[in-house]
C-alpha positions, 0 to 999 in steps of 0.5 A, a space after each residue: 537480499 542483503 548483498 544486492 540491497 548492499 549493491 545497489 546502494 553503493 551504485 546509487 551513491 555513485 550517481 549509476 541508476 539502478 534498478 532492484 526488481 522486487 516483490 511486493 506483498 500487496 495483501 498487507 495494509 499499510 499505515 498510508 492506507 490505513 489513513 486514507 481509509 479512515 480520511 476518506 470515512 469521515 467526509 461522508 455521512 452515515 449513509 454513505 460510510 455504511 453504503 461503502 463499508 458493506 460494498 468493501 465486505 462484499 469485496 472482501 468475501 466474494 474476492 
């Protein structure tokens, strides 16, 4: 990975498009969604937050 990383790079800085095929773990949560989650959670009422938060764990559970 390194090498192809190192690869790409130094054709980026010549200004050569370069395209790095890659894989993406999608089951890892990042800071952006994290933030967004909580951002989100707060313009609701209670009503609303408990209405989504148990539609998220049924998502979770059932898949």
């Amino acid at each position: 990975m390194d090498q192809v990383m190192s690869k790409a790079w130094s054709l980026a800085d010549d200004n050569v498009p370069v395209i790095v095929d890659v894989k993406i773990d999608y089951s890892k949560r990042t800071r952006f969604t994290e933030g967004i989650v909580v951002t989100n959670l707060k313009r609701f009422n209670l009503g609303t937050k408990a209405r989504f938060i148990g539609r998220a764990l049924v998502r979770k559970v059932t898949g």
